[in-house]
SESE-695393 format. One record per residue: residue in one letter; x, y, z of N, C-alpha, C, O in turn. Coordinates in steps of 0.001 Angstrom, whole numbers, padded with zeros to 6 digits, always signed. Layout:
N
AXYZXYZXYZXYZ...
This chain:
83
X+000677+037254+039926+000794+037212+038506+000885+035780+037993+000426+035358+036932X+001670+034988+039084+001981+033594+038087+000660+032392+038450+000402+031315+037912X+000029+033096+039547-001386+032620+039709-001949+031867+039067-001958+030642+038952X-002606+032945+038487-003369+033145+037408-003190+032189+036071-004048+031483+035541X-001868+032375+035706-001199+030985+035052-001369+029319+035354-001451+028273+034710X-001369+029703+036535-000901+027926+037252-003201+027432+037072-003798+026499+036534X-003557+028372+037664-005284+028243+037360-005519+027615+036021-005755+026456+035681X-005366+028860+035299-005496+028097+033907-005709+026439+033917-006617+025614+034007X-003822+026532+033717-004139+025113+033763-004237+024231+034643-004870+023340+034075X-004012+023888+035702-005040+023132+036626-006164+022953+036608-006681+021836+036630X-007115+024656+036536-008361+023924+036303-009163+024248+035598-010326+024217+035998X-008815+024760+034050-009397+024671+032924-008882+023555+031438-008058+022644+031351X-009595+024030+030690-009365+023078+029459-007846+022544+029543-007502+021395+029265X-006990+023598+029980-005555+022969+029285-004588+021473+029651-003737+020895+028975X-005027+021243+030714-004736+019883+031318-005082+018840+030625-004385+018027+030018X-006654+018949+030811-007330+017875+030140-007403+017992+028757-007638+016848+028370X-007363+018433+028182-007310+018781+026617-006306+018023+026170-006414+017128+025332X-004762+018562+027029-003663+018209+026671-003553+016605+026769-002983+015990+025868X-004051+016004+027765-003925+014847+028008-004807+013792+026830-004343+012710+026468X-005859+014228+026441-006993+014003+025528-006303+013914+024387-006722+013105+023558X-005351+014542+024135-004734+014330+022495-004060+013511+022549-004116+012461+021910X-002877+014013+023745-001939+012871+023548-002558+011453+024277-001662+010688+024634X-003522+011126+024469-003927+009646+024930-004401+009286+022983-004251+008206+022413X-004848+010307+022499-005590+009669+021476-004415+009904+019881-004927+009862+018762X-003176+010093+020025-002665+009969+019371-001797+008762+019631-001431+008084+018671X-001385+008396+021057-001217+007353+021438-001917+005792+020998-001255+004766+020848X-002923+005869+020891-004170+005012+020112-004019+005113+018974-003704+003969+018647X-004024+005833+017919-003932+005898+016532-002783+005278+016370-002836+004226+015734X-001622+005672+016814+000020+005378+016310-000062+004143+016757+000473+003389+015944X-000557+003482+017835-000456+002219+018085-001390+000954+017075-001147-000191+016694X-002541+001920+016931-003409+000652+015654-002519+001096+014653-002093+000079+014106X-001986+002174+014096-001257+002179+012765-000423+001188+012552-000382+000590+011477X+000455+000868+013730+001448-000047+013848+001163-001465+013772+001822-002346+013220X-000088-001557+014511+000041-002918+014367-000629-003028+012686-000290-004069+012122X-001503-002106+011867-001739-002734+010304-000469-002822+010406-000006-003720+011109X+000292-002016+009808+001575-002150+009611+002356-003439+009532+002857-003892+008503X+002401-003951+010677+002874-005068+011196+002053-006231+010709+002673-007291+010620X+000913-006243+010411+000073-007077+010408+000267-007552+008613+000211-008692+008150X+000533-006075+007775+000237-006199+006240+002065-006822+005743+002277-007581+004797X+003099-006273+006630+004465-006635+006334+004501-008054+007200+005662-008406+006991X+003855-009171+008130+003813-010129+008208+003149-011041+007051+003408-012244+007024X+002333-010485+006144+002166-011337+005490+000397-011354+005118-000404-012241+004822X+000346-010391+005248-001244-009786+004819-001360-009781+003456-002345-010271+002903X-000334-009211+002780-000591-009186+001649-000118-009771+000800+000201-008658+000381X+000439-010724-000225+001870-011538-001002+001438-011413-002271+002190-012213-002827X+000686-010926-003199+000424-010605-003863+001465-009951-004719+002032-008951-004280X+001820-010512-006114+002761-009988-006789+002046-008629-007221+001050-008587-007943X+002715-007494-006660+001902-005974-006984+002411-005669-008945+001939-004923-009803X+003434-006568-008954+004197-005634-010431+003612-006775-011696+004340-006640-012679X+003027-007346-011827+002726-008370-012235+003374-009364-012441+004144-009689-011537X+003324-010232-013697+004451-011647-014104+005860-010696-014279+006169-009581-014699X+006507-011908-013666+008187-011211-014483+007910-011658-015516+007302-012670-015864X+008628-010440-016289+009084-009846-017966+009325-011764-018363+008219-012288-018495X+010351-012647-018526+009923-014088-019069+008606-014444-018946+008203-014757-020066X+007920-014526-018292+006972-015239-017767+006157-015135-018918+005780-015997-019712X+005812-013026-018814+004932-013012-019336+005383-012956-020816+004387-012623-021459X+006853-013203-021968+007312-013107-022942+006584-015214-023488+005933-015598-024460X+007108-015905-022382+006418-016937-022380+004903-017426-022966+004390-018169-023803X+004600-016539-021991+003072-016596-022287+002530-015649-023679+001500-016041-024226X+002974-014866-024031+002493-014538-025368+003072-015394-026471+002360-015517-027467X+004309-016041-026464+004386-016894-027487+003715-018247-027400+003670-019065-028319X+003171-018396-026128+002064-019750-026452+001069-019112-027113+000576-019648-028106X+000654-017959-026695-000573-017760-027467+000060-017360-029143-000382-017828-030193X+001076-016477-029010+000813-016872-030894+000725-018005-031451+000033-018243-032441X+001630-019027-030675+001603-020434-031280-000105-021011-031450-000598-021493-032470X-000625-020839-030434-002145-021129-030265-003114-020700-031302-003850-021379-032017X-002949-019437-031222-003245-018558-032736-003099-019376-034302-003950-019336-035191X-001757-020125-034353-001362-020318-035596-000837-019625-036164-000620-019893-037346X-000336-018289-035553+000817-017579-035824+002432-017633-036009+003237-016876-036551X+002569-019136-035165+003945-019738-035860+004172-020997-035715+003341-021402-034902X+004699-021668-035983+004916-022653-036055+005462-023787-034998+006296-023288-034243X+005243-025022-034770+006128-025955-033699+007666-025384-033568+008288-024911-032616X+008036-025658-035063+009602-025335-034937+010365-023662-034486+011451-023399-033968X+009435-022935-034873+009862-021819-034023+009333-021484-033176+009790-020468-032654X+008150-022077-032573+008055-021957-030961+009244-022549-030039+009861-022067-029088X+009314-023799-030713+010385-024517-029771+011718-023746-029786+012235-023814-028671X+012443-023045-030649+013143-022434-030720+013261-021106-029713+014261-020806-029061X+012041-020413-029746+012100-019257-029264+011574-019435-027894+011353-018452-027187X+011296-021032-027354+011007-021229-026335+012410-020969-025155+012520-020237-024171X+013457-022065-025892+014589-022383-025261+015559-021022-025434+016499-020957-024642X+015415-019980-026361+016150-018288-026260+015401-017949-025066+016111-017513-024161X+014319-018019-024846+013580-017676-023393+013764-017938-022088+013917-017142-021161X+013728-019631-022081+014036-020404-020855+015988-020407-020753+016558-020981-019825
């Protein structure tokens, strides 16, 4: 009875099959790791969230100023509430 079992797998698909996945999940998890490793060393540095909130409050009051939307004296003003 337990034969028949042990056949199987010895010498059909189930051995090698079994071994076939887990070699090739072994491979995947290992390239996953190294992107991984590769993008948290420094692959990517890219500010994802854009300017910080000053930066970019900064930069729209040059451009109104640029515009002619206000003036020297209250740019300079609303420069230094900023900085």
């Amino acid at each position: 009875m337990w034969h028949g079992m042990a056949g199987w797998w010895d010498n059909g698909w189930g051995g090698g099959l079994a071994f076939g996945v887990a070699h090739l999940l072994w491979w995947v998890a290992l390239i996953v790791a190294v992107v991984l490793i590769v993008r948290w060393l420094g692959g990517d540095r890219r500010n994802r969230h854009g300017p910080a909130p000053q930066d970019r409050a900064l930069s729209i009051l040059k451009e109104r100023y640029a515009r002619g939307e206000i003036d020297k004296a209250e740019f300079d003003t609303k420069r230094r509430d900023l900085e």
